[in-house]
N, C-alpha and C positions, 0 to 999 in steps of 0.2 A: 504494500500500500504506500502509494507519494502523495506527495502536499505540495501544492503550488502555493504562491504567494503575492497579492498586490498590492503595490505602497500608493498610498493615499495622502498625503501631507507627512504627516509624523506617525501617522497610521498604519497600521497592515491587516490585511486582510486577509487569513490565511484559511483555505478551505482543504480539506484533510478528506482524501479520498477512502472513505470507509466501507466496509466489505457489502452493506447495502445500499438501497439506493437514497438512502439520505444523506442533505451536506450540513457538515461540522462549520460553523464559521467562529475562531476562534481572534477577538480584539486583542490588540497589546502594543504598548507604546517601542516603537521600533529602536530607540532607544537601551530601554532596558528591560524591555519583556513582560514585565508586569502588567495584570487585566485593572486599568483603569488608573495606573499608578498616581498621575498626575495630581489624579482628585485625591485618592489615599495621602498622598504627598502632602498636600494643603492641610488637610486633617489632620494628619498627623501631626504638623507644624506648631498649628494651631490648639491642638490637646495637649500639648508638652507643659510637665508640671514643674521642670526645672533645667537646668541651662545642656544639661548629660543629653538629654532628648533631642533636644533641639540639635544639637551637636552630632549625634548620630545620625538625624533624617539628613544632616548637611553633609558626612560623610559618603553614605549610602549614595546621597541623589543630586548631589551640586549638579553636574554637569546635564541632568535635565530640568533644571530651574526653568520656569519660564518667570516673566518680570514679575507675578503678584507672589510666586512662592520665593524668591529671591529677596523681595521688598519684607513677606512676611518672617524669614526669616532672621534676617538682621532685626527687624524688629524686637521679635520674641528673644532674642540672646540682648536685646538690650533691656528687655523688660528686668529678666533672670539676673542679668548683672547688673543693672542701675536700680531697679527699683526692691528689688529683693535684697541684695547684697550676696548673692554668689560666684565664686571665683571661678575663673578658669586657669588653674595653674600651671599644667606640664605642658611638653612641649606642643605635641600631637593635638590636643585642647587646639590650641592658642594657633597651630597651623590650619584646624579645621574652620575658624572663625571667620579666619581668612580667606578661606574659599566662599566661604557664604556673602563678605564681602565684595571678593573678587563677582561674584555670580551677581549682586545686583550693580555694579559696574556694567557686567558684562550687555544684562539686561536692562539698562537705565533708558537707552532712546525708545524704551519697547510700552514705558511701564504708565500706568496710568496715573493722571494728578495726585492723586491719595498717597497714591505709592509712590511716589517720588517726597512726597511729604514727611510723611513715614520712614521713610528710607534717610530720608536727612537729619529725622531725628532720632534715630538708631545710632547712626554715625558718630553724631555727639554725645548721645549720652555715654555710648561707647567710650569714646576719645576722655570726656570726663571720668570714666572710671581707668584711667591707666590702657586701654587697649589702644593700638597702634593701629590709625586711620590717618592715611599720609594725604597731604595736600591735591593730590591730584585725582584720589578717590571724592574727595566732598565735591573739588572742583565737574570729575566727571557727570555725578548727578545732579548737582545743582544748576549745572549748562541745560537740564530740562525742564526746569523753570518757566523758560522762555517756550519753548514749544507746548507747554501743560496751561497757562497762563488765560489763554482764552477758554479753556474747558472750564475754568474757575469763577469764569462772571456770569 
């Protein structure tokens, strides 16, 4: 038995030739395989009761960020760490932060007014608690000010 496949945007669509005459149509983000991950993604983001979580879904799934789980991310590690007071102390931590940083960079011309809003104020509270947010990261999301601007009146 073979399985053909067709891509759709970020999509696949994989139909899975089974011994009878019915088709299997199996979703999964072509990415990283997972059925529905993006939405799980968010959620899970979003349910994180302390900064270990948040830091895992960002290990797991940086590299499929789209802008609002990237924007949500930094967030929620700045909640954990500015408003809670917990640390991120070793090394691995403190590189993973990073990535979640880097991800709403990455994803900043993408990202909707909120989330650039949001995203700004992660940054700082960040920066206020000792974490290391370099000039040309604020710089990069704050350049979408300007294009989010008219969403805002």
């Amino acid at each position: 038995p073979g399985s053909a496949g067709v891509h759709y945007g970020h999509r696949c669509v994989a139909v899975m030739q089974p011994s009878c005459l019915r088709i299997s149509l199996a979703f999964y983000n072509s990415k990283s395989g997972g059925v529905d991950h993006l939405e799980q993604l968010n959620t899970r983001i979003s349910a994180s009761t302390n900064v270990l979580e948040v830091l895992s879904a960002v290990r797991e799934s940086h590299q499929d960020f789209e802008p609002g789980d990237a924007s949500l991310a930094c967030q929620r590690l700045a909640e954990h760490v500015g408003r809670n007071g917990e640390t991120v102390d070793n090394e691995d931590d403190l590189a993973t932060l990073q990535l979640a940083i880097g991800a709403a960079v990455r994803e900043a011309s993408r990202m909707e007014p909120q989330s650039v809003s949001s995203t700004l104020w992660a940054f700082e509270t960040l920066s206020q608690k000792g974490v290391y947010v370099d000039v040309a990261t604020f710089r990069a999301v704050s350049q979408q000010m300007a294009r989010v601007a008219s969403d805002l009146d």
